[in-house]
C-alpha positions as CSV (number, residue, x, y, z in Angstrom):
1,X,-18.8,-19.9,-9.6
2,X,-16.6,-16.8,-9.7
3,X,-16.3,-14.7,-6.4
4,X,-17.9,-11.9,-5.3
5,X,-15.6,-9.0,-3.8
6,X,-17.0,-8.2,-0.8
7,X,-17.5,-4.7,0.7
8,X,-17.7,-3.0,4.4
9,X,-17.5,0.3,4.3
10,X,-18.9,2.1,7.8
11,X,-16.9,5.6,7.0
12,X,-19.2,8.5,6.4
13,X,-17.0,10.6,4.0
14,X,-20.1,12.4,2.0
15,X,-17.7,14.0,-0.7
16,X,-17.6,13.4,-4.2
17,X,-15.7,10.7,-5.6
18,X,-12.0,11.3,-7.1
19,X,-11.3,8.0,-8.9
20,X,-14.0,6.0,-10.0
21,X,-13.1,2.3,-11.4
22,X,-15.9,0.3,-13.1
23,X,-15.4,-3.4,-14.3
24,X,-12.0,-2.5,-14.9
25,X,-9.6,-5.0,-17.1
26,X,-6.3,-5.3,-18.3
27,X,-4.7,-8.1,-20.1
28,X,-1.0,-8.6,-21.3
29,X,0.0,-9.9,-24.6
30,X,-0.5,-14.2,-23.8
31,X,-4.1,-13.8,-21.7
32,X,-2.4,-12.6,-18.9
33,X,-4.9,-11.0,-16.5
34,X,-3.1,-8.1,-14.6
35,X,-6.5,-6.6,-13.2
36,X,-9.5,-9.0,-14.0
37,X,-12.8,-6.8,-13.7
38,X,-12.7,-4.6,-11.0
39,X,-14.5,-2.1,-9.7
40,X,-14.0,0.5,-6.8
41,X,-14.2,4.7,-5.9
42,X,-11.6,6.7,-4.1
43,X,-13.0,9.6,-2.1
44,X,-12.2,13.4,-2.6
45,X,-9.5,14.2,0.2
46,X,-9.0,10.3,1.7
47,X,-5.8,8.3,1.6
48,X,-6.6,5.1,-0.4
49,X,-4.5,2.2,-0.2
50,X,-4.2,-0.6,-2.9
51,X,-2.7,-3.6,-0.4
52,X,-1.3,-6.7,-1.8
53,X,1.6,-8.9,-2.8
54,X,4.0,-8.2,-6.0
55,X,2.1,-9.7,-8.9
56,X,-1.3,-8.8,-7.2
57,X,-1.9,-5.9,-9.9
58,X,-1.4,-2.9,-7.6
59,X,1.3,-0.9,-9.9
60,X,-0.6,-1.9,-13.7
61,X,-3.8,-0.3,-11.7
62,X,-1.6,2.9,-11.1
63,X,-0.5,2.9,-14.4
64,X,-3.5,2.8,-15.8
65,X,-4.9,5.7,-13.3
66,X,-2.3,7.8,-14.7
67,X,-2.6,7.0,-18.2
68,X,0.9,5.5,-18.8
69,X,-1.1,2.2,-19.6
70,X,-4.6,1.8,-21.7
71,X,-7.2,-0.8,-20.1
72,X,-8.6,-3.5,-22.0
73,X,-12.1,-3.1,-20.8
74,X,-13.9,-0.8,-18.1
75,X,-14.5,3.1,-17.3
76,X,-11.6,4.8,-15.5
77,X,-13.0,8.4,-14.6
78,X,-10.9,11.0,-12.2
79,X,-13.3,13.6,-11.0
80,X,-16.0,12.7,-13.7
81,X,-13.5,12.9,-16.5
82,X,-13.1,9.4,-18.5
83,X,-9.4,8.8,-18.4
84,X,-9.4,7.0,-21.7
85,X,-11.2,9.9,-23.6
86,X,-9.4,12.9,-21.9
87,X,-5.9,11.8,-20.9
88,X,-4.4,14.9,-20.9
89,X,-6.8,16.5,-18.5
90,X,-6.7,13.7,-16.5
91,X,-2.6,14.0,-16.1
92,X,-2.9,17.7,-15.5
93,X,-4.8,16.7,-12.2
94,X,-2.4,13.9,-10.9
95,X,1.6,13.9,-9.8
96,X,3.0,10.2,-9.4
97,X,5.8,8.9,-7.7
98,X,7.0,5.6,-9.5
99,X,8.3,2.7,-7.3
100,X,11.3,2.7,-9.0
101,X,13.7,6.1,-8.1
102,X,12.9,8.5,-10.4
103,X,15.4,11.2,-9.9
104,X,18.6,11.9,-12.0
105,X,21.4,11.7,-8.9
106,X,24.0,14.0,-10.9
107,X,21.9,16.7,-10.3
108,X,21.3,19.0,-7.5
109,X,17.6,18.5,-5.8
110,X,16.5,22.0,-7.2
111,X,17.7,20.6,-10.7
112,X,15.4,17.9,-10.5
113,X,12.4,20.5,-9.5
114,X,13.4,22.4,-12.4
115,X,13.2,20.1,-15.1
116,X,9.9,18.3,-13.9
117,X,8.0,21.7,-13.8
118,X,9.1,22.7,-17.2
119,X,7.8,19.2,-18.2
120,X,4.9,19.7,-16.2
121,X,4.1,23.1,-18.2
122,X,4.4,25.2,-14.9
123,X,4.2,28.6,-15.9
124,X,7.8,30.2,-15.7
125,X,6.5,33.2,-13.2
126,X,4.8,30.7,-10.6
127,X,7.9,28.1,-11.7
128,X,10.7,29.2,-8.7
129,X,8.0,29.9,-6.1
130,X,6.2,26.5,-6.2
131,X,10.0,24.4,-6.1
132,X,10.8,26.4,-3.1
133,X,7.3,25.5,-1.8
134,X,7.5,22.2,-2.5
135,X,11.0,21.7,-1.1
136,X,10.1,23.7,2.3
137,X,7.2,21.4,2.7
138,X,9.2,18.0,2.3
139,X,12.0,19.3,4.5
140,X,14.7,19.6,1.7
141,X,15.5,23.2,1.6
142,X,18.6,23.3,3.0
143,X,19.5,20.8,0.6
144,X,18.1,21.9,-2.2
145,X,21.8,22.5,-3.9
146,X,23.4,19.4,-3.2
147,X,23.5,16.5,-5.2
148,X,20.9,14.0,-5.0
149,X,23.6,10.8,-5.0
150,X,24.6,12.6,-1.7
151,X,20.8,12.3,-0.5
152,X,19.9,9.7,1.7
153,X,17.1,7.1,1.2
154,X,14.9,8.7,3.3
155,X,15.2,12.2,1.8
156,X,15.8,10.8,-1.7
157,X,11.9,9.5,-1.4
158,X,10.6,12.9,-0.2
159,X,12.7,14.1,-3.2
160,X,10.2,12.6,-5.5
161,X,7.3,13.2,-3.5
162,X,7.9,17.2,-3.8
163,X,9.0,16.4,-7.5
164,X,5.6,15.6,-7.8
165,X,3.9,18.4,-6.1
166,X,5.1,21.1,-8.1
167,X,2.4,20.8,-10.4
168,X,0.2,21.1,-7.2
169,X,-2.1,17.8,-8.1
170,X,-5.3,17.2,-7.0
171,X,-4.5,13.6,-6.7
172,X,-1.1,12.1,-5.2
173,X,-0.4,8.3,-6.5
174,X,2.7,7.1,-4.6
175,X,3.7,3.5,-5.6
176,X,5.0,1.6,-2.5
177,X,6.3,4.8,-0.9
178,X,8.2,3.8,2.1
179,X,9.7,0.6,0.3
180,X,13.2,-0.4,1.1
181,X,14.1,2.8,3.3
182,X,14.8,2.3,7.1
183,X,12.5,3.0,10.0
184,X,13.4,6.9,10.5
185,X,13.1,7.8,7.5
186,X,10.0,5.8,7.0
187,X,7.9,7.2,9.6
188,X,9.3,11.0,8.3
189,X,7.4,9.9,4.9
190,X,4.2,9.1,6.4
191,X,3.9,11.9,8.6
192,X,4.4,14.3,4.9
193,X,1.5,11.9,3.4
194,X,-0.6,12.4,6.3
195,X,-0.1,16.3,6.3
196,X,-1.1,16.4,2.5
197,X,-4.4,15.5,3.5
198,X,-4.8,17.3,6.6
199,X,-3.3,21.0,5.3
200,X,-4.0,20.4,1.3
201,X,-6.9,18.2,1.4
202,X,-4.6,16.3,-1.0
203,X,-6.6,13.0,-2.3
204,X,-4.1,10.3,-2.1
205,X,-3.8,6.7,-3.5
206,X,-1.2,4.7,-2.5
207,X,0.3,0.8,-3.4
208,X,1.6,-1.2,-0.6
209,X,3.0,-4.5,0.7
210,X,3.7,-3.0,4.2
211,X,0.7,-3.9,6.6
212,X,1.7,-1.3,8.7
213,X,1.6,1.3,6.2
214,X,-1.7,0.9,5.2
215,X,-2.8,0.3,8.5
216,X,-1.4,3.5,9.4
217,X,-1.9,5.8,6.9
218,X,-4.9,4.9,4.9
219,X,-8.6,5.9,5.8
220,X,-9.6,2.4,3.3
221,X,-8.1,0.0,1.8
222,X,-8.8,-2.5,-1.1
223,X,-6.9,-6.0,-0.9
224,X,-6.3,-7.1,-3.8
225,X,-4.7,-10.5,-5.2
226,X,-4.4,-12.5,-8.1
227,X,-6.0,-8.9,-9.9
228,X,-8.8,-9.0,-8.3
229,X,-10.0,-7.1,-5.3
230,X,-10.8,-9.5,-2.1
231,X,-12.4,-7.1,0.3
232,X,-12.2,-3.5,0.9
233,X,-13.0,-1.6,4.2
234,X,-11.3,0.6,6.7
235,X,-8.7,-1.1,8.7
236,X,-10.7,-1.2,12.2
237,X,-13.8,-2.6,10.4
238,X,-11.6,-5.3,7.8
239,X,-9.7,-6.4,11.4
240,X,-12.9,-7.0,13.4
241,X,-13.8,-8.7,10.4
242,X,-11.7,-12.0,11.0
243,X,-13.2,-12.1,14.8
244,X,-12.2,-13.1,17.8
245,X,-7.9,-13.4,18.7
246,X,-5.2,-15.0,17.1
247,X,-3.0,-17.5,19.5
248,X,0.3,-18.1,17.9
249,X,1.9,-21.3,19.3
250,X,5.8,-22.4,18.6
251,X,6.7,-25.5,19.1
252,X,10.3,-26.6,20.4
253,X,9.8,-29.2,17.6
254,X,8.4,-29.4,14.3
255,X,5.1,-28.3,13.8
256,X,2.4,-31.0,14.1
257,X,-0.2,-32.4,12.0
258,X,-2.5,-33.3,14.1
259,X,-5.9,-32.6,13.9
260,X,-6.7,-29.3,16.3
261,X,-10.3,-29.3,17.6
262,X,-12.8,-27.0,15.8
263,X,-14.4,-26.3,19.4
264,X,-11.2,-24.9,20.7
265,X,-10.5,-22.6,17.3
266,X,-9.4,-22.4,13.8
267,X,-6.0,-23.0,12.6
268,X,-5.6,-20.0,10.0
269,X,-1.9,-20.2,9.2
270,X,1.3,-22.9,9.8
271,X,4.5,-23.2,9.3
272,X,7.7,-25.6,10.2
273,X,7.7,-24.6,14.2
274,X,4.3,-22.6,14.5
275,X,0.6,-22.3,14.1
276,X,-1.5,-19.5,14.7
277,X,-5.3,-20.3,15.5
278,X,-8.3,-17.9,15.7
279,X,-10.6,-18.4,18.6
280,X,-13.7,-16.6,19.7
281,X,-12.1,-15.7,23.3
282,X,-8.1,-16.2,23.4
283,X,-7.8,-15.6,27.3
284,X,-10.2,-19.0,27.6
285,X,-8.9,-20.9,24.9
286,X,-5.3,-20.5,25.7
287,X,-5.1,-23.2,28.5
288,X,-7.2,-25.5,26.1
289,X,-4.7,-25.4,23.5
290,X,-1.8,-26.1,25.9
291,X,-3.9,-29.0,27.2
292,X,-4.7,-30.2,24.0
293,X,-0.8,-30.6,22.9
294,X,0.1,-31.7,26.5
295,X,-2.0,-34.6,26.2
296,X,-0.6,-35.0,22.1
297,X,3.4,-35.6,24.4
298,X,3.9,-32.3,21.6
299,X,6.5,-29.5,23.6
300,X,5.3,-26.3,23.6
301,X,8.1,-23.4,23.7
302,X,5.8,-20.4,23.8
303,X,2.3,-19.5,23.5
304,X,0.9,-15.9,22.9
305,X,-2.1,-13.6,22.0
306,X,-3.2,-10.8,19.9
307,X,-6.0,-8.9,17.9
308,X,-6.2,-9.9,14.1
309,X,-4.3,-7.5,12.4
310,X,-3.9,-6.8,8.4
311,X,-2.1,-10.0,7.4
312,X,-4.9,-11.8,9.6
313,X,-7.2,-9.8,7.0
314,X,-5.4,-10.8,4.4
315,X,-5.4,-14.1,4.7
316,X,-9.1,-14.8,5.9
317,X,-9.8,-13.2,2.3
318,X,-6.9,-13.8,-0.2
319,X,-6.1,-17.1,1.5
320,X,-2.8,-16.7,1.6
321,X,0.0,-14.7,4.3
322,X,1.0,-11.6,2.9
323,X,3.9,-10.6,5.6
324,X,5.9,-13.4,4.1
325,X,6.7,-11.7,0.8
326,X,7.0,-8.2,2.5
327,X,10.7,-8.8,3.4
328,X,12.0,-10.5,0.3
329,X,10.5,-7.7,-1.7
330,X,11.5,-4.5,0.6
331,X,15.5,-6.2,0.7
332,X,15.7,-5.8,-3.2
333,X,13.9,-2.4,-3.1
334,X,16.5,-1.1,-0.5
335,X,19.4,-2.7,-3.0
336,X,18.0,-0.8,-5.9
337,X,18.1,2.6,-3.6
338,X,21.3,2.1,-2.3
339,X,22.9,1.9,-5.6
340,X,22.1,5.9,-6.6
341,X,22.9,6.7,-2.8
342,X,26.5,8.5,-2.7
């Protein structure tokens, strides 16, 4: 019997939907299901995140928000207007930042401005006026005449991001926006996200691998894997979700096989040296898991406790860890970005 997604949603937005997603499908040439029936809304003026490994069907879902790609089955409306009926009006409400870089970096960051509002069909009065705006606001004024291959990472992202706000959208669709860039100039990204919303009222929808991002930034978030959404939430509620605390235990040995006792906890995740288990109350099950593998002869190096967080979430619903494809995928983004850096 197929699964149900299942839905906990305790946040009391009462404004009108943005995006609304019913049944939606999209299959590639040779049955391949990218997004396999599903069905969620995005609320005027909340950032929505889409979290989930490569593969999961985060970017076709994008794609097919923005019109680039046609679904094979479903209703995709933004703001009450079906997307497959009136695509034009549809992009006239959205600006998209591809995962991919998506800025030419022989030309100067005002360049790039330039030529996206002209493809945007910004009016050639308002057309100077809403670049500078849209520079100021991601920081990139003062270098606004230099060449992008001269940008860093960091301000190479918020490049894009402005790019994007030109048209002044009433939706912002950022595809993994903080992949591959380093710490600084990630948290300078999310604090422009989170000021979209706050000044602008800016609906946002963003894809992610990064825990932290969503957990951060986004007022809900939809898991999704294998194209299908597992749960969706906001973080708090998704977290108290899995219950009680996760004990991570590494061994000075290989990890054993031993059978752990189902009074004690759960085991929820191992590797070749570790084992996190979910128990009801961490702080009394601690010295019963120490016991437990004292009286198994098995060396324990350290022992440690903490609240569920997203990848906890993630695999309680998708059955799999998430955090150990984050790194492997945000190495090969950072590779792609260094090569049109300088």
């Amino acid at each position: 019997m197929e699964k149900k997604s299942r839905v906990m949603d305790s946040s009391k937005f009462e404004n009108k939907n943005a995006i609304e997603v019913k049944n939606l499908t999209k299959i590639y040439h040779g049955n391949v299901r990218a997004v396999d029936d599903v069905s969620f809304s995005v609320r005027e003026g909340e950032i929505f995140g889409l979290l989930g490994p490569n593969g999961a069907g985060k970017t076709t879902m994008i794609k097919m928000i923005v019109t680039l790609t046609r679904s094979t089955a479903g209703v995709l409306q933004v703001f009450g207007i079906d997307s497959s009926k009136s695509p034009e009006t549809v992009r006239s409400m959205l600006g998209y930042v591809p995962q991919s870089v998506s800025v030419d970096a022989d030309l100067t960051g005002y360049e790039n401005l330039l030529i996206f509002s002209k493809l945007s069909y910004v009016g050639k009065k308002e057309r100077d006026e809403r670049i500078l705006e849209a520079l100021e606001y991601m920081g990139l004024t003062e270098r606004a005449k230099d060449l992008v291959k001269h940008y860093s990472g960091g301000m190479m992202r918020r490049l894009e991001i402005s790019q994007a706000l030109v048209n002044r959208p009433r939706i912002l669709l950022l595809d993994e926006p903080s992949i591959g860039l380093d710490p600084a100039s990630k948290m300078h990204v999310w604090e422009s996200i989170k000021q979209l919303k706050k000044k602008f009222g800016t609906t946002v929808l963003i894809t992610t691998h990064d825990m932290n991002e969503a957990d951060e930034l986004c007022d809900r978030i939809a898991i999704m894997s294998d194209g299908k959404i597992s749960v969706l939430g906001n973080p708090a509620d998704l977290k108290k979700s899995v219950g009680g605390d996760m004990i991570t235990v590494h061994f000075t040995t290989a990890s054993p096989n031993t059978m752990f006792p189902k009074d004690i906890g759960t085991i929820m995740h191992n590797d070749e040296k570790s084992i996190q288990i979910l128990a009801e109350n961490g702080e009394m099950a601690i010295p019963l898991v120490t016991n437990f593998y004292r009286d198994q002869k098995i060396s324990i190096d350290s022992i440690s406790i903490n609240k569920p967080n997203l990848d906890d979430v993630f695999m309680k619903y998708a059955k799999r860890r998430l955090h150990d494809e984050v790194s492997t995928h945000a190495s090969n983004a950072r590779r792609d970005l260094m090569r049109h850096i300088r």
